[in-house]
VMD Tcl script that draws the C-alpha trace (Angstrom):
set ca {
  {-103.28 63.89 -104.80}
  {-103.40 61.77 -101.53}
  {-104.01 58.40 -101.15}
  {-103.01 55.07 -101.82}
  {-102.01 53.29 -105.02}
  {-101.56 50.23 -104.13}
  {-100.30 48.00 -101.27}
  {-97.75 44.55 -101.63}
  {-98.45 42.25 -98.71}
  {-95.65 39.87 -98.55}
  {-96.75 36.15 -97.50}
  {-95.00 33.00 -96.33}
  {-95.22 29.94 -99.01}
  {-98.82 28.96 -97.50}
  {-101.80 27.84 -99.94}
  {-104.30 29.02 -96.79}
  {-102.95 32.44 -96.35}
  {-103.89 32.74 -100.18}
  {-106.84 30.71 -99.73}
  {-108.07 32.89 -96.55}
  {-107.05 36.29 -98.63}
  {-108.78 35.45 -101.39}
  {-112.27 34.77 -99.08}
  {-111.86 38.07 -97.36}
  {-110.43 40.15 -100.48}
  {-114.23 39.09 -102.66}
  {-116.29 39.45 -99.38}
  {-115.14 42.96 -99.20}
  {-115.62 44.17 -102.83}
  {-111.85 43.41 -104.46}
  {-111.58 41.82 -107.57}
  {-108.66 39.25 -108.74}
  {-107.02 41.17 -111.45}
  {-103.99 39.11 -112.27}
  {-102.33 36.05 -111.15}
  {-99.01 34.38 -111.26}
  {-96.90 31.50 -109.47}
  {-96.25 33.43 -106.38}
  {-98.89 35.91 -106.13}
  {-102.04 37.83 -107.03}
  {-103.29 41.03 -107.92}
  {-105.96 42.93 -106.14}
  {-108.16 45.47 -107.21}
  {-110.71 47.73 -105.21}
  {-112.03 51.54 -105.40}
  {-109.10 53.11 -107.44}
  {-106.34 50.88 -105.67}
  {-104.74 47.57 -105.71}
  {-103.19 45.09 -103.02}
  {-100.65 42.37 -103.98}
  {-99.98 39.16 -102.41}
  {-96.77 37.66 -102.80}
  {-94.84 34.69 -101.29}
  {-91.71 35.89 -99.94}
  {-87.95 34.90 -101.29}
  {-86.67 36.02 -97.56}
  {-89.11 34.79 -94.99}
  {-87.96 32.90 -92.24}
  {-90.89 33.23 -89.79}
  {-93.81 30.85 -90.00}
  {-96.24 33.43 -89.20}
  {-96.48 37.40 -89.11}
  {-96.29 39.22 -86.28}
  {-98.47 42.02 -86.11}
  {-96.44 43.72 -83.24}
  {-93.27 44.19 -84.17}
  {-92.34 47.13 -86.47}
  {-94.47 47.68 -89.33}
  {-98.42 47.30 -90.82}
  {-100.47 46.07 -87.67}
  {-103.34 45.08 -89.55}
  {-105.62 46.80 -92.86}
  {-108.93 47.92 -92.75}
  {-111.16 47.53 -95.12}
  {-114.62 49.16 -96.13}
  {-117.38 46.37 -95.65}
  {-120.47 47.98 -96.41}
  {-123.51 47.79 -94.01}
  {-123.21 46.87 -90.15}
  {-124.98 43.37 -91.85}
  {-122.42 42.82 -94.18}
  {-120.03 42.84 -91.42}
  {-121.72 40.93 -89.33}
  {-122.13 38.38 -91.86}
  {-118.36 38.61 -92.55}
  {-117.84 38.18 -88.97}
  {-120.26 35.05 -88.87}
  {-118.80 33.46 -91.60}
  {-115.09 33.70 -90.87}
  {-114.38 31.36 -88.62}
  {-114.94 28.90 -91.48}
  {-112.49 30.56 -94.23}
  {-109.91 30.65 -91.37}
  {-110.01 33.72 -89.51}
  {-110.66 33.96 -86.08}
  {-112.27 37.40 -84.21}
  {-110.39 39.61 -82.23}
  {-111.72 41.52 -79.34}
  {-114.79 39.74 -79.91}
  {-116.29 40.65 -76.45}
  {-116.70 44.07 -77.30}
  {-117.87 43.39 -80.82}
  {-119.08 45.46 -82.96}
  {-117.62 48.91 -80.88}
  {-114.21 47.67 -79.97}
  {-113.35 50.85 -81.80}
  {-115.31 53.29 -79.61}
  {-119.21 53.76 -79.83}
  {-119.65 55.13 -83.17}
  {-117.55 52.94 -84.69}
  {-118.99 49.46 -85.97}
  {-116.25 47.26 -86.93}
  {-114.89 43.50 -86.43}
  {-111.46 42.24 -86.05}
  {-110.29 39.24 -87.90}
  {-106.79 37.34 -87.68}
  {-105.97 34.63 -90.17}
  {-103.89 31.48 -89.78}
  {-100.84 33.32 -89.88}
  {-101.32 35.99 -88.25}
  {-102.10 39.01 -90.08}
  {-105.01 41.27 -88.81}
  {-107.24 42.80 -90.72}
  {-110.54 45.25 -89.91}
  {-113.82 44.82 -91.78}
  {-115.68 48.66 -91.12}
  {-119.32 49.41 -91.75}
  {-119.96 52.61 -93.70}
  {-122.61 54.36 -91.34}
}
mol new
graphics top color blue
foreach p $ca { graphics top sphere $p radius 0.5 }
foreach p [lrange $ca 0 end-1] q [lrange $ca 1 end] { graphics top cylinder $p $q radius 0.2 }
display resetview
């Protein structure tokens, strides 16, 4: 069967980037399904995504460009509920990307918005429709 099972998201030793994952992970329909010193536990529609503090990281922030995941999307619901992500972001701290094309940065029938947090990871909130 295709698909994914799950996905581990490795995280510097930050309190926000947990703090700005967990805002984004229960606007988007995920549930907190286990928790320990370094991480958390993820689940939504038949997957799961972990969050873990990494033993190995020496960067202070992700970049999104070099070689590996660019950003995740995520299913948002309605074009409202991602324009009321989007409006409510800012304060959870994530900032928009490509915000002067908003919501068709993705083409025309595509509605979508772009978020980056405090350490860089980007992420895509996508409107069923």
């Amino acid at each position: 069967m295709s698909g994914i099972h799950h996905v581990e998201v490795w995280l510097a030793e930050s309190t926000n980037d947990f703090r700005e994952w967990r805002w984004l992970l229960e606007r988007v329909g995920f549930t907190l399904t286990a928790e320990w010193e370094n991480g958390q536990s993820w689940e939504g529609d038949g997957a799961y995504l972990s969050l873990t503090t990494s033993p190995n990281t020496t960067a202070e922030t992700h970049d999104r460009r070099r070689p590996g995941i660019n950003h995740l999307a995520f299913k948002a619901g309605s074009p409202a509920e991602v324009d009321s992500i989007m409006d409510d972001a800012e304060s959870q701290g994530w900032s928009p990307l490509y915000h002067d094309r908003y919501p068709h940065a993705g083409g025309p029938g595509h509605y979508a918005g772009w978020l980056v947090n405090t350490s860089g990871f980007k992420t895509e909130v996508v409107a069923d429709y």
